[in-house]
N, C-alpha and C positions, 0 to 999 in steps of 0.2 A: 189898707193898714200895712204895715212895713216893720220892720224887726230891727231893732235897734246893732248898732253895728259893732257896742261893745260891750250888752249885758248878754243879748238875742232876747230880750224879750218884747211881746210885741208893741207896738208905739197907737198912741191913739193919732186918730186924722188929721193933721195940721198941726199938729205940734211939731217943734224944732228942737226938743229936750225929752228922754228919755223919762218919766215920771218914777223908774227904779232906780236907777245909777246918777239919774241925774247927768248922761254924757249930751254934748249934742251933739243933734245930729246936720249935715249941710247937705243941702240939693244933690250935689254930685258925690255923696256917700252910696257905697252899694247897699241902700236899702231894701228887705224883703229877701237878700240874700244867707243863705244857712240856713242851717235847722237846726232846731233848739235842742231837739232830743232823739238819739237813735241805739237800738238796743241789739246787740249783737249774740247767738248762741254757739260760744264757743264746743260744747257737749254735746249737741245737736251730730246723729249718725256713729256718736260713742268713738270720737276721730283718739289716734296715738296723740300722746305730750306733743312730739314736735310738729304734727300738722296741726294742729290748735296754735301751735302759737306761733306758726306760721300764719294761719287763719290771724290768729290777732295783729300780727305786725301788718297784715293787710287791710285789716280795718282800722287800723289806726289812721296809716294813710290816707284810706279812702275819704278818714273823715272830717282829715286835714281840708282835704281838696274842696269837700263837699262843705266845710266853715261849721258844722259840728258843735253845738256848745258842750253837749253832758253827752258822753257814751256809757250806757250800763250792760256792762260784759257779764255773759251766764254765763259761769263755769264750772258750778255744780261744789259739792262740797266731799264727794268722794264717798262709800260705802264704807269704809276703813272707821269711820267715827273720827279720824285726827283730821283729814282735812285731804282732800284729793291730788293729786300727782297733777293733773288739770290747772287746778288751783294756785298749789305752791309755785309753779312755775310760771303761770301768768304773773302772780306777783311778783316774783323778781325781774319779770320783764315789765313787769310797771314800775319799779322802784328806777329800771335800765334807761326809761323812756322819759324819767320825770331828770334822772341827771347831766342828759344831753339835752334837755329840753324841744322833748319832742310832745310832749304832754307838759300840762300845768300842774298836776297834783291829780292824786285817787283816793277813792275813800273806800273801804272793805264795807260788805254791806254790814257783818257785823255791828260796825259803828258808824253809820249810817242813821244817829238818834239826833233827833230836834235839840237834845240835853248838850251835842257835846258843840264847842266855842269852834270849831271848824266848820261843822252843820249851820251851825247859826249865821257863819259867816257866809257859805254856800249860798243859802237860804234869802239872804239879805240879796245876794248880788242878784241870782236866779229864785223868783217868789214862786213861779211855776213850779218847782222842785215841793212844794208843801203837799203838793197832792200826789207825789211820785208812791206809787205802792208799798216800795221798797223802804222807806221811811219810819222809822221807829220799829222795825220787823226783826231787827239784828238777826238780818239772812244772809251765813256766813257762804251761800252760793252763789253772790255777786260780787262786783266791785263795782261803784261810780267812777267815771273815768272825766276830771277835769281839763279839759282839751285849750290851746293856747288861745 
């Protein structure tokens, strides 16, 4: 079985079309290539702002290279109650990364709900995502990270 080369999700046997997206797929496509889902801990070791998001610009990369569909960045929510130094600042490096188009788009785990028309749409492309933990949780200590 083989991984479809523009939703990632996987293909059944002998088929030449995608049963999610509906792309097809051709013989000499890199099928089975990428991984569908890889989840990254940014807070992990209690690292300073800038080596975090150091850490992050290197996973981003990384998971360029490695064809990555969904990345879900831990980055904690901060003791403070308003929202971690961790946090706000990978955010504006995700907002940095989505305008140069190094990334596709991110979703805060806050809203990260079935309910909202981005999710849905999420959801439709990657079905896999319905069972992601993080789902309906609005757990403001993540982001989805939509990779290109």
């Amino acid at each position: 079985m083989g991984i479809c080369i523009v939703c990632g999700n996987e293909l059944e046997v002998g088929t030449n079309a995608c049963r999610f997206c509906g792309a097809e797929q051709r013989p000499d496509d890199a099928r089975g290539k990428g991984i569908f889902h890889k989840t990254v801990n940014l807070e992990r070791g209690r690292p300073l702002v800038a080596a975090a998001m150091k850490k992050l610009d290197g996973e981003i990369q990384a998971a360029k290279i490695e064809q990555v569909k969904i990345l879900t960045v831990i980055h904690g929510y901060g003791s403070s109650g308003t929202g971690g130094a961790i946090k706000n600042e990978c955010r504006k490096c995700l907002d940095y990364f989505c305008s140069v188009g190094e990334i596709k788009d991110y979703i805060p785990g806050e809203e990260f709900s079935g309910r909202s028309g981005r999710v849905k749409a999420l959801l439709k492309r990657f079905p896999r995502l319905a069972f992601n933990r993080n789902l309906d949780r609005r757990n403001p200590g993540v982001t989805l990270v939509v990779m290109q």
